[in-house]
C-alpha positions in Angstrom: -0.3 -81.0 20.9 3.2 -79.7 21.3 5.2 -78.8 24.6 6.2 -75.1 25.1 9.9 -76.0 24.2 11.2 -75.1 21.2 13.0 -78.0 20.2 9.7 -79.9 20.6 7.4 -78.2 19.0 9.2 -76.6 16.0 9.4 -80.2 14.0 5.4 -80.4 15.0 5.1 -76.9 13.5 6.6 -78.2 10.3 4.8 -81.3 9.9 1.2 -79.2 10.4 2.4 -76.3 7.7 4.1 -79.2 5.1 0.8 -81.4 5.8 -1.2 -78.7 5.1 0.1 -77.0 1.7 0.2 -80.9 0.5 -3.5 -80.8 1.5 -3.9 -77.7 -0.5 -2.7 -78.6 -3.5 -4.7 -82.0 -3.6 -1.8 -84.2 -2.7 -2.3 -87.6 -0.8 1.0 -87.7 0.0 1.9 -87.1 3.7 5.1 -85.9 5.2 6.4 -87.1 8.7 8.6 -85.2 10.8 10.5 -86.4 14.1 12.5 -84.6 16.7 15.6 -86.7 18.2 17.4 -83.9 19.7 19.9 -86.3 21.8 22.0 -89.2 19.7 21.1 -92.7 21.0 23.7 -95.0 20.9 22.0 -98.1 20.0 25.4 -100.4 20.3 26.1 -101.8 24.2 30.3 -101.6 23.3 29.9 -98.2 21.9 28.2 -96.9 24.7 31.2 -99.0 26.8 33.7 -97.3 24.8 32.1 -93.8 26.0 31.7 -94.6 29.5 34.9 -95.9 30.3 36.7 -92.8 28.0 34.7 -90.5 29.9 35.7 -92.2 33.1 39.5 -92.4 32.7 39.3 -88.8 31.7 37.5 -87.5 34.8 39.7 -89.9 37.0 42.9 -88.4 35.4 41.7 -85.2 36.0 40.4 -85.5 39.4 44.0 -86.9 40.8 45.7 -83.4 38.8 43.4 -81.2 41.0 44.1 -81.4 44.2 48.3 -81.1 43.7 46.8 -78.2 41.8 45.3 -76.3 44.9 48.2 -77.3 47.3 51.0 -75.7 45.0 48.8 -72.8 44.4 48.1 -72.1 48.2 51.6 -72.7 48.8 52.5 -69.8 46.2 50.3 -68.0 48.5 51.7 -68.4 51.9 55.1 -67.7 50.3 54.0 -64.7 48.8 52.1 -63.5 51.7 
């Protein structure tokens, strides 16, 4: 019915109890509840936008590293 994660089966939980008390009080109405817990992008450009942001971010900081680690080791050895 439900997986053991939380973020699965709490909005199940919700649409059994809400179904329920409808079904108590003689309603033919019916409530539906659905779990998206991740955004879809449905937009190819803005899911191109993100991709290449993200990438120019991680290449910018992946060329700051590495001068980061040779000063630092070089503070080091003149410290002793």
């Amino acid at each position: 019915m439900c997986s053991a994660e939380p973020i699965n089966c709490f909005p199940l939980l919700v649409n059994i109890l809400s179904n329920t008390f409808l079904r108590l009080f003689n309603s033919t109405a019916r409530i539906r509840v659905w779990s998206e817990p991740f955004y879809t992008i449905r937009s190819p450009e803005v899911r191109n936008d993100i991709f290449f942001i993200c990438l120019s971010y991680m290449l910018i900081l992946a060329s700051g590293l590495p001068p980061h680690f040779a000063v630092s080791s070089m503070e080091d050895y003149k410290v002793k």
